[in-house]
Backbone as a printed PyTorch tensor [residue, N CA C, xyz], in Angstrom:
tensor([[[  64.0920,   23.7080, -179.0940],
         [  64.3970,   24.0870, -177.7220],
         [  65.9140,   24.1240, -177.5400]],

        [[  66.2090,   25.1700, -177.0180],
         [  67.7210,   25.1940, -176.8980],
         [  68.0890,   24.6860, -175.7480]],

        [[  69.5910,   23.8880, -175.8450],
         [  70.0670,   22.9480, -174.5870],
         [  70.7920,   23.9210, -173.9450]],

        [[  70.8620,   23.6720, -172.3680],
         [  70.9950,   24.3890, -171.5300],
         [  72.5970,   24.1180, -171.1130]],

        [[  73.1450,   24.9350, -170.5080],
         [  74.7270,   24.9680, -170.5470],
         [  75.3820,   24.6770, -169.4680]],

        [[  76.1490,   23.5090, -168.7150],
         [  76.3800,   23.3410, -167.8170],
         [  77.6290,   24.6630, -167.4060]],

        [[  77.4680,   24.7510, -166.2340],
         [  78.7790,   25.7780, -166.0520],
         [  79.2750,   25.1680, -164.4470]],

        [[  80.3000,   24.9380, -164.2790],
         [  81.5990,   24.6970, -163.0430],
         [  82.4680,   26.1200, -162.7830]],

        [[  82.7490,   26.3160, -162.0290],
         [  83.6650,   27.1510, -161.2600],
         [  83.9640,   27.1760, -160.1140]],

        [[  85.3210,   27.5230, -159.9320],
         [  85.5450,   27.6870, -158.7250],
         [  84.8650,   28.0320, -157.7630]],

        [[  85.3160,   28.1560, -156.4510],
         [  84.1540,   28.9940, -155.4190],
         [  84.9950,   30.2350, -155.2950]],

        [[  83.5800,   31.4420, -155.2050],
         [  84.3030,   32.6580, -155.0520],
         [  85.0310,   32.6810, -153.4200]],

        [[  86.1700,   33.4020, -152.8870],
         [  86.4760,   33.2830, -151.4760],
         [  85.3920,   33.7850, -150.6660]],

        [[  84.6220,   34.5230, -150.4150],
         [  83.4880,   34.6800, -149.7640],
         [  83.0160,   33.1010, -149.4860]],

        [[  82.8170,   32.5200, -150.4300],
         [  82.1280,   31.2260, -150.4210],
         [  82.7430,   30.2300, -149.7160]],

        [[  83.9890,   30.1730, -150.1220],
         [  85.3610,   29.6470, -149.4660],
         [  85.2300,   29.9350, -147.7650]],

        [[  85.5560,   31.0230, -147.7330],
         [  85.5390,   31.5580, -146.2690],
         [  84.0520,   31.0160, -145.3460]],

        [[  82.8300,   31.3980, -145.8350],
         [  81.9680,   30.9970, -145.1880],
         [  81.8170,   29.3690, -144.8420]],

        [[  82.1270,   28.7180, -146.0160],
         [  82.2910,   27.0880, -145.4510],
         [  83.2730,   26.6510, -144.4230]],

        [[  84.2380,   27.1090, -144.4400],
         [  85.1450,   26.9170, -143.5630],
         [  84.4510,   27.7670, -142.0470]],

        [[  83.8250,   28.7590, -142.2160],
         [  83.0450,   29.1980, -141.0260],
         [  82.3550,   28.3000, -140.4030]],

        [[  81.6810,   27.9600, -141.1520],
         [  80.4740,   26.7950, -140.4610],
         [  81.1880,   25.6280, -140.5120]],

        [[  81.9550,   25.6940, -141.2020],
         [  82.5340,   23.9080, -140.4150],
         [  83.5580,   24.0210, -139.3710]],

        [[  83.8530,   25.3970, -138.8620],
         [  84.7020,   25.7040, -137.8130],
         [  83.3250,   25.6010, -136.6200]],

        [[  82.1520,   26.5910, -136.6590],
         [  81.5070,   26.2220, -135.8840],
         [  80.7420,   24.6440, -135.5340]],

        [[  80.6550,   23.6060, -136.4660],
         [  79.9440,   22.7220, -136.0540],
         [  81.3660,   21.9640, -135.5300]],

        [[  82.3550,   21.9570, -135.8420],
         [  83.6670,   21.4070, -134.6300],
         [  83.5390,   22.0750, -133.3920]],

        [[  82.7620,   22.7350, -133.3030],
         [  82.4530,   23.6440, -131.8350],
         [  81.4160,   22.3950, -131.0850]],

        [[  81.0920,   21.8330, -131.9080],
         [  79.3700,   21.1430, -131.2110],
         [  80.2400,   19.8610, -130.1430]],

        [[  81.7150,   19.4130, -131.0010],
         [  81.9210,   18.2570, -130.1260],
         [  82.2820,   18.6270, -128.9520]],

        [[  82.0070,   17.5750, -127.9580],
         [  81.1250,   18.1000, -126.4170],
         [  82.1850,   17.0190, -126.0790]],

        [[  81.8040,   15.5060, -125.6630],
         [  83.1590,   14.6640, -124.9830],
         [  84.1300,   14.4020, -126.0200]],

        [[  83.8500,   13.4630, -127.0120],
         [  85.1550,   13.2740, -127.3260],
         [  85.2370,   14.1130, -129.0680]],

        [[  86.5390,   14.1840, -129.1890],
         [  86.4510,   14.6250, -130.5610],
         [  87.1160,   13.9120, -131.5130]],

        [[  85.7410,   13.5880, -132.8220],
         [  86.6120,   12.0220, -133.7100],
         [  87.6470,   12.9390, -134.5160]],

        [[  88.7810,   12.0590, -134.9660],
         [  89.2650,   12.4500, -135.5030],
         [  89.6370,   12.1350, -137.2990]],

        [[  89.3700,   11.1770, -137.3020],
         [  89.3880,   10.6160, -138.8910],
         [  88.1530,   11.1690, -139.6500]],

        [[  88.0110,   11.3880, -140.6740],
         [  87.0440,   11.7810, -141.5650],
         [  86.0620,   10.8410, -141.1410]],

        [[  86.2450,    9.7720, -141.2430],
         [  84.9640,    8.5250, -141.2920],
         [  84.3800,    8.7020, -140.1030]],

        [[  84.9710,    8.9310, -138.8880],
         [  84.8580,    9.3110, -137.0930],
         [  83.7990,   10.5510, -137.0270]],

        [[  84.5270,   11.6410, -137.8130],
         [  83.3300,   12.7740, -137.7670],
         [  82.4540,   12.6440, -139.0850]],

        [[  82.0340,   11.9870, -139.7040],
         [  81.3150,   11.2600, -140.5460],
         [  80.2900,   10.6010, -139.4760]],

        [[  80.8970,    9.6630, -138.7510],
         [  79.9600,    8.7510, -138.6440],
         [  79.5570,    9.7460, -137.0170]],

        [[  80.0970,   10.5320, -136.6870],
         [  79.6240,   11.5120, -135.6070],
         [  78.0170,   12.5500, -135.8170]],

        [[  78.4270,   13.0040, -137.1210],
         [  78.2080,   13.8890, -137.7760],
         [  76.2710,   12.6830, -137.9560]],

        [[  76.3500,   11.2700, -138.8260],
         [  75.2460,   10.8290, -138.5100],
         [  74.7120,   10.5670, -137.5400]],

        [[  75.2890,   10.6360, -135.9570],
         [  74.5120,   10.3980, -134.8070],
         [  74.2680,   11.8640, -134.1090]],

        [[  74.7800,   12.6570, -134.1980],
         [  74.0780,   14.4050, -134.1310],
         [  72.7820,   14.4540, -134.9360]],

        [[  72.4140,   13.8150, -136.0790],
         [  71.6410,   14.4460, -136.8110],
         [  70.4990,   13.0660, -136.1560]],

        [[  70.6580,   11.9630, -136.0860],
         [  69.5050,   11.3260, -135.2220],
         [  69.0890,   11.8220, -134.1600]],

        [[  70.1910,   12.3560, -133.1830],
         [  69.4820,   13.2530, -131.9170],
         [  69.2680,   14.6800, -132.6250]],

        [[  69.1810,   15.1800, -133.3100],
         [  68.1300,   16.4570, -133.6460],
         [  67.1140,   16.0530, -134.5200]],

        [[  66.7840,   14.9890, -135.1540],
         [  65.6460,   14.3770, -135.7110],
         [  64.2930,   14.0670, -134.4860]],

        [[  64.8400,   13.7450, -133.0280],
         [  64.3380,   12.9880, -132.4080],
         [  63.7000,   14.4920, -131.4880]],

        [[  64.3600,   15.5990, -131.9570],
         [  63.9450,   16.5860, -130.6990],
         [  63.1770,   17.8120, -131.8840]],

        [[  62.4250,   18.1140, -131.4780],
         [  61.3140,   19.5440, -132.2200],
         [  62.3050,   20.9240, -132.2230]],

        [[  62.8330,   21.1270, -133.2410],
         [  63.1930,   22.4710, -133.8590],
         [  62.6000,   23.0070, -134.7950]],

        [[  63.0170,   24.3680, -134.7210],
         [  62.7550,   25.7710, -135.6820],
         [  63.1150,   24.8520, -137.1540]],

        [[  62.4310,   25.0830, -138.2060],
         [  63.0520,   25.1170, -139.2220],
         [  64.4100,   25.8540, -139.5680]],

        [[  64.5990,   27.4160, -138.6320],
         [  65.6040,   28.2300, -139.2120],
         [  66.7550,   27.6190, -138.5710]],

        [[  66.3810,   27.1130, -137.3490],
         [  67.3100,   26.3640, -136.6390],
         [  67.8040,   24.7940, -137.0320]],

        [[  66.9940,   24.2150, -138.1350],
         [  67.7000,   23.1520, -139.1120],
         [  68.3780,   23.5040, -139.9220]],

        [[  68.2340,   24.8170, -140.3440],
         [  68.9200,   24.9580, -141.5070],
         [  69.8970,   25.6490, -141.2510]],

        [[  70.3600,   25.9290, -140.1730],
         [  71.1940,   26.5110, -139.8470],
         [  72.4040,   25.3270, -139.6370]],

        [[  72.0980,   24.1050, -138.7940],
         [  72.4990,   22.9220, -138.4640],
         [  72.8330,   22.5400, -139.6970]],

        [[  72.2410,   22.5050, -140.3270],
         [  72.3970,   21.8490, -142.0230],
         [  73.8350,   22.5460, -142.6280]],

        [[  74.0270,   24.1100, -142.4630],
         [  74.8020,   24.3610, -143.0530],
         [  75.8430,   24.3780, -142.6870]],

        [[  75.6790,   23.8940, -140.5970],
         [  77.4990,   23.5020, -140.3570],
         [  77.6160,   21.6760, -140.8240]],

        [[  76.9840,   21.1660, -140.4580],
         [  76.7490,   19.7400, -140.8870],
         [  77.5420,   19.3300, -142.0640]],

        [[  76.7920,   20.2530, -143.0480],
         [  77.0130,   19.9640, -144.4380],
         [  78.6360,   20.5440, -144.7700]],

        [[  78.7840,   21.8150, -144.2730],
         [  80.0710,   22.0700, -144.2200],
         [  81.6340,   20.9840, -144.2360]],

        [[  80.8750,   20.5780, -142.5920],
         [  81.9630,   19.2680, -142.0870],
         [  81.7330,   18.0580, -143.0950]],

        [[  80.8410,   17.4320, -143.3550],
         [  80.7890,   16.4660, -144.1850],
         [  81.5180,   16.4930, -145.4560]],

        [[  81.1820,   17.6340, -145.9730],
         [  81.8630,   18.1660, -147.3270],
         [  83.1260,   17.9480, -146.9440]],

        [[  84.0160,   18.7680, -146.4410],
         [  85.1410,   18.9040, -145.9290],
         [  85.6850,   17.1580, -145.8380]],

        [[  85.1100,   16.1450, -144.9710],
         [  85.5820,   15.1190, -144.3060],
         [  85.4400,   14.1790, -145.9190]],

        [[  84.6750,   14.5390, -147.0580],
         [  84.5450,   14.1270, -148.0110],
         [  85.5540,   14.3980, -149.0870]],

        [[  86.2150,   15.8730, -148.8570],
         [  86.9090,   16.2800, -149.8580],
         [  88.4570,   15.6610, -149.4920]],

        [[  88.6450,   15.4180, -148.0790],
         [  90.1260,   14.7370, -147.0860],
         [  89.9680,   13.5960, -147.5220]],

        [[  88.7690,   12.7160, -147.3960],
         [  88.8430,   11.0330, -147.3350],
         [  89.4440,   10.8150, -148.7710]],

        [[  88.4140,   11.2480, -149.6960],
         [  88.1080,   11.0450, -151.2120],
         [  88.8190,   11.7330, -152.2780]],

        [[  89.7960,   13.0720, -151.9720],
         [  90.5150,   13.8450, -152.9140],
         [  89.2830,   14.3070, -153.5460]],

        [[  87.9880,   14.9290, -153.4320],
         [  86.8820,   15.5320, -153.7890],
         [  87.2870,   17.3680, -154.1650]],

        [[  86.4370,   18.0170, -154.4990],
         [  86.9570,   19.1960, -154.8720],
         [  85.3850,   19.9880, -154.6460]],

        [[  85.6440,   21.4610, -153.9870],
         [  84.0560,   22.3990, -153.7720],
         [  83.9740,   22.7230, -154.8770]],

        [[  83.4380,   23.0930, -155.4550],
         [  83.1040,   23.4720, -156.8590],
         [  81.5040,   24.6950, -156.7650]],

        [[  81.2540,   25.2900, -158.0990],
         [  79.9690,   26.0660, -158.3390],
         [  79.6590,   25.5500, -159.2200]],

        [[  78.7840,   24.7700, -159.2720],
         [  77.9530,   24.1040, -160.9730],
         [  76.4540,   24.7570, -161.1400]],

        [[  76.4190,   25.1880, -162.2040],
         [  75.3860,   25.6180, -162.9210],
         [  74.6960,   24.7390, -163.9510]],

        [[  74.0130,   24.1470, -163.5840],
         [  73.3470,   23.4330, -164.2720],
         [  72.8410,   23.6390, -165.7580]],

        [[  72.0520,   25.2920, -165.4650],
         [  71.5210,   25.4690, -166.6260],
         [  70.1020,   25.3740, -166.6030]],

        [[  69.6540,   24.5820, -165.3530],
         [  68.0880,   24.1620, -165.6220],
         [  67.2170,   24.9150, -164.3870]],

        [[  68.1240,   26.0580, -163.5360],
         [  67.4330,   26.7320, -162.3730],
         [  68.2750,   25.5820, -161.1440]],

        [[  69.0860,   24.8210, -161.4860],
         [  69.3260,   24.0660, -160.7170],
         [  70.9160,   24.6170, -160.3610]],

        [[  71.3750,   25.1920, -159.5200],
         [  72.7920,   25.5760, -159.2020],
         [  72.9020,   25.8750, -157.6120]],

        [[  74.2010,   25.7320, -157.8520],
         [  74.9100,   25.5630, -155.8180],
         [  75.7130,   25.2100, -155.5970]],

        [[  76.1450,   24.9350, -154.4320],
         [  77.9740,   24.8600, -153.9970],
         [  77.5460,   23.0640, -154.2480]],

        [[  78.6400,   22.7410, -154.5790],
         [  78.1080,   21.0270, -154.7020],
         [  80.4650,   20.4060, -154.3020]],

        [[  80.5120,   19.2700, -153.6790],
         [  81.4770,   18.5350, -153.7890],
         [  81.8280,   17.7560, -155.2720]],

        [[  82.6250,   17.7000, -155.7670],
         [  83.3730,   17.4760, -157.5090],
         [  84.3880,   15.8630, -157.1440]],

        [[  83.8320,   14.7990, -157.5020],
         [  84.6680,   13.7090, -157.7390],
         [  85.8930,   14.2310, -158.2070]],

        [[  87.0260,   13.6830, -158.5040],
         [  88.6900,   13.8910, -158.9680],
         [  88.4070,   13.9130, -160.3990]],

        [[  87.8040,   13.4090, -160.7900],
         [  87.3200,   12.8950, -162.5260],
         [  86.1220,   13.7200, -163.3830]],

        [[  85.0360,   14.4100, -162.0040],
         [  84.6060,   15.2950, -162.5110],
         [  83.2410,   14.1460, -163.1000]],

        [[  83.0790,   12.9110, -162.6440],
         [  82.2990,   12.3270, -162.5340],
         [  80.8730,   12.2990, -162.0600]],

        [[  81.2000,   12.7900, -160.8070],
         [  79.8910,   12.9370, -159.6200],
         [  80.0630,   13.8380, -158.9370]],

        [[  78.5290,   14.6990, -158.4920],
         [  78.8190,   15.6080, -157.8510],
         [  77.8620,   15.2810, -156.5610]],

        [[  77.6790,   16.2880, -155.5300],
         [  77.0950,   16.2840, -154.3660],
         [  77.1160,   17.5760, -153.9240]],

        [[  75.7220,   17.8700, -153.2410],
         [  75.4380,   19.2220, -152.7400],
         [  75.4200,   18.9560, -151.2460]],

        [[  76.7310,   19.0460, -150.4420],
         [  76.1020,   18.9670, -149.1180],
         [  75.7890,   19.6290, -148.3180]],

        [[  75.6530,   20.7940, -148.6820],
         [  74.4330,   21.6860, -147.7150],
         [  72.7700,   21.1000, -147.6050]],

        [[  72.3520,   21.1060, -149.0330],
         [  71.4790,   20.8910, -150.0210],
         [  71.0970,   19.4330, -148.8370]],

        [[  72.0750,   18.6040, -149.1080],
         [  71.8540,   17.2800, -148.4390],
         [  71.7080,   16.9910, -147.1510]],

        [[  72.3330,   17.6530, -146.2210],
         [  71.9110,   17.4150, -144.8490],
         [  70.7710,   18.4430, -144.6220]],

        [[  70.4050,   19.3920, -145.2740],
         [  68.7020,   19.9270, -145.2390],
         [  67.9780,   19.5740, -145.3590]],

        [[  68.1960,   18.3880, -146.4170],
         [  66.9480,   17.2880, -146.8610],
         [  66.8460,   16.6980, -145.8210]],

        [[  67.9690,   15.6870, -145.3150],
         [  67.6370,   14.9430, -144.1100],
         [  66.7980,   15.4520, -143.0630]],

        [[  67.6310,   16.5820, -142.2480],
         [  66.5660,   17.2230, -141.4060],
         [  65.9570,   18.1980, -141.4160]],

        [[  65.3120,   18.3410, -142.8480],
         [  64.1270,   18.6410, -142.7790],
         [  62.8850,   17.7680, -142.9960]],

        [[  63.2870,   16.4070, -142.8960],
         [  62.7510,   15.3240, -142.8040],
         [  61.6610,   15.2100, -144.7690]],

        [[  62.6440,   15.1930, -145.2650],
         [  62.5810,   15.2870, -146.6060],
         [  63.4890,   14.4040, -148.0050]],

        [[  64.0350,   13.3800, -146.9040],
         [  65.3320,   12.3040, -147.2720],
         [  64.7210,   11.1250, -147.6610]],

        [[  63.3810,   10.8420, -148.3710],
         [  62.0320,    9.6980, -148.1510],
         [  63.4080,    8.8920, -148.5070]],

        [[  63.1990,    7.6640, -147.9670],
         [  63.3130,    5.8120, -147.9210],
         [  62.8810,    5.1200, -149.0190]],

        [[  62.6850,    3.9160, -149.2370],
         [  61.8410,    2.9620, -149.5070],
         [  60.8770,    3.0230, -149.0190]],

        [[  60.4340,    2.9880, -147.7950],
         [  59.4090,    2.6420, -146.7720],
         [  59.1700,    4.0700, -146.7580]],

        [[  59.3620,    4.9090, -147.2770],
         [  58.6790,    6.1630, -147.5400],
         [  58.8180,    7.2290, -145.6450]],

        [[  59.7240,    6.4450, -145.1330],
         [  60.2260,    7.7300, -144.0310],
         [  61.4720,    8.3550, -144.3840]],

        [[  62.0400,    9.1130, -143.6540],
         [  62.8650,   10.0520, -144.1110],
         [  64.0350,    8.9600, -143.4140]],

        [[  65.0110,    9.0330, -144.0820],
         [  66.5430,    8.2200, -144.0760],
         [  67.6890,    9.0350, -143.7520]],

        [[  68.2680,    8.9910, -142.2970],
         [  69.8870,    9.7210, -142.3760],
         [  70.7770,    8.6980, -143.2880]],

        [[  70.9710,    9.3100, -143.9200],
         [  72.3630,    8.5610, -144.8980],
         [  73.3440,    9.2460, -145.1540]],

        [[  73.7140,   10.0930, -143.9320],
         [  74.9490,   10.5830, -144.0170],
         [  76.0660,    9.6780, -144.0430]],

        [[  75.9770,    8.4100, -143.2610],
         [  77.1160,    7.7270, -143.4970],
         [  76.9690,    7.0330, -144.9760]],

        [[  76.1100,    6.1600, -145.1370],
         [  75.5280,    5.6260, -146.1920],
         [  75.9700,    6.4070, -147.2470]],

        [[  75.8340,    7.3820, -147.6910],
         [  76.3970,    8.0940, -149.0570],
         [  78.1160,    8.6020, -148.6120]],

        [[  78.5430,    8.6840, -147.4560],
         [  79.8620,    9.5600, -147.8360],
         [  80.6440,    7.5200, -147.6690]],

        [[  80.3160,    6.2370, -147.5700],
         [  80.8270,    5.2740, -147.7990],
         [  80.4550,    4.8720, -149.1310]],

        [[  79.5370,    5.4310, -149.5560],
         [  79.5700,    5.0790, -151.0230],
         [  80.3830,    5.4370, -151.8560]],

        [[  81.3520,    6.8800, -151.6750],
         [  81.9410,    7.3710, -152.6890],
         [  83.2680,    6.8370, -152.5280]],

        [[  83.0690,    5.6550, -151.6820],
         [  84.8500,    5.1040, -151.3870],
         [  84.3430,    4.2810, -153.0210]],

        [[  85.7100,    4.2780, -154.2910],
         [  85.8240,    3.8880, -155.2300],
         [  84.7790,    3.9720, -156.0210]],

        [[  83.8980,    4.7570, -156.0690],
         [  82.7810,    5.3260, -156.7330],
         [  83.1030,    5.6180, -158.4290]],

        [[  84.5510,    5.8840, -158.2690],
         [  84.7640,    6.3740, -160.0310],
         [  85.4610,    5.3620, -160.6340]],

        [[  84.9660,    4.1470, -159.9920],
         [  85.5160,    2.8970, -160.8150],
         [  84.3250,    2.7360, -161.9280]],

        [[  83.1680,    3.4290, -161.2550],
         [  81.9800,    3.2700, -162.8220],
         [  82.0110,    4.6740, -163.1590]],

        [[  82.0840,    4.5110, -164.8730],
         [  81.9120,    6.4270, -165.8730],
         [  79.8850,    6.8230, -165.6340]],

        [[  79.3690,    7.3400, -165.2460],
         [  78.2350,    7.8800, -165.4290],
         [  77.8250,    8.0550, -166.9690]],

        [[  77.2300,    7.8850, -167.5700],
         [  76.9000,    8.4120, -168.9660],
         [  76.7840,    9.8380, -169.0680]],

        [[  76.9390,   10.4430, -167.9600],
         [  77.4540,   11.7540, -168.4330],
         [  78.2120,   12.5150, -167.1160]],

        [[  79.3520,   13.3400, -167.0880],
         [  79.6890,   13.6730, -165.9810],
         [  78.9390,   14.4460, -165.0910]],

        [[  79.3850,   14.7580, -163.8850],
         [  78.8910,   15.6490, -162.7360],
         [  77.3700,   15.0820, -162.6800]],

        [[  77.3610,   13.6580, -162.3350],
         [  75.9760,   12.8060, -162.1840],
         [  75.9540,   13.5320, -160.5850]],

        [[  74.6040,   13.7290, -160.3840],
         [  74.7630,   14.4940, -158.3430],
         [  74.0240,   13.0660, -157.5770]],

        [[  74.5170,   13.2380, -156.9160],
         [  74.3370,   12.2550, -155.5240],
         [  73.7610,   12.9830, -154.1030]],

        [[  72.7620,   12.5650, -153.8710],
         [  72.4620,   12.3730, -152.6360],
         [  71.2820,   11.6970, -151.9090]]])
């Protein structure tokens, strides 16, 4: 069986441009105040997604949410953490815009990831669905103090 080939690249600007779209529109959503530190619209960013957990939407209309969500998170991930957007190809049918540790360590899909959440597809322990938007973007504070046994380990 032949091994499958990881591939990284840049993002094409189309790709570029559209993230920055949607994370221009979900800075549209703040209504009173607007956080300003990464961790602020981080930890904003997890109490938006409890009040749309709690109210009945469209699927097209989660995933739409998902992709400014994920946008901003990414973004507030790549400021906090020195993170990088990246295109990884897995090789295994598995590829997408994913966030790149500095080291090239760990990766993260956060589109991918705030879809899971609300699409109520994020299972727990206790087997309900888990916002861990804050929960994972505080995890990657000093995260590459451990090597993965192999790089671009994904997280979410």
């Amino acid at each position: 069986m032949e091994e499958q080939k990881l591939k990284v690249t840049e993002l094409e600007k189309d790709l570029v441009d559209a993230i920055n779209e949607k994370e221009q529109e979900c800075n549209e959503l703040f209504v009173t105040t607007k956080p300003e530190t990464p961790k602020e619209k981080v930890q904003w960013i997890r109490e938006y997604v409890d009040k749309l957990l709690l109210k009945e939407h469209s699927e097209e209309d989660l995933r739409e949410y998902a992709l400014k969500l994920g946008a901003l998170w990414g973004k507030m991930v790549v400021e906090e953490y020195n993170w990088k957007w990246k295109y990884i190809d897995f090789g295994n049918d598995v590829e997408g815009i994913y966030i790149v540790s500095p080291k090239n360590y760990y990766c993260c899909p956060p589109l991918f990831f705030l879809t899971k959440i609300l699409l109520n597809e994020n299972e727990g322990f206790d087997g309900s669905n888990d916002n861990t938007v804050m929960l994972l973007f505080n995890m990657m504070n000093g995260i590459e103090n451990k090597k993965p046994k192999k790089n671009y380990q994904i997280l979410t």
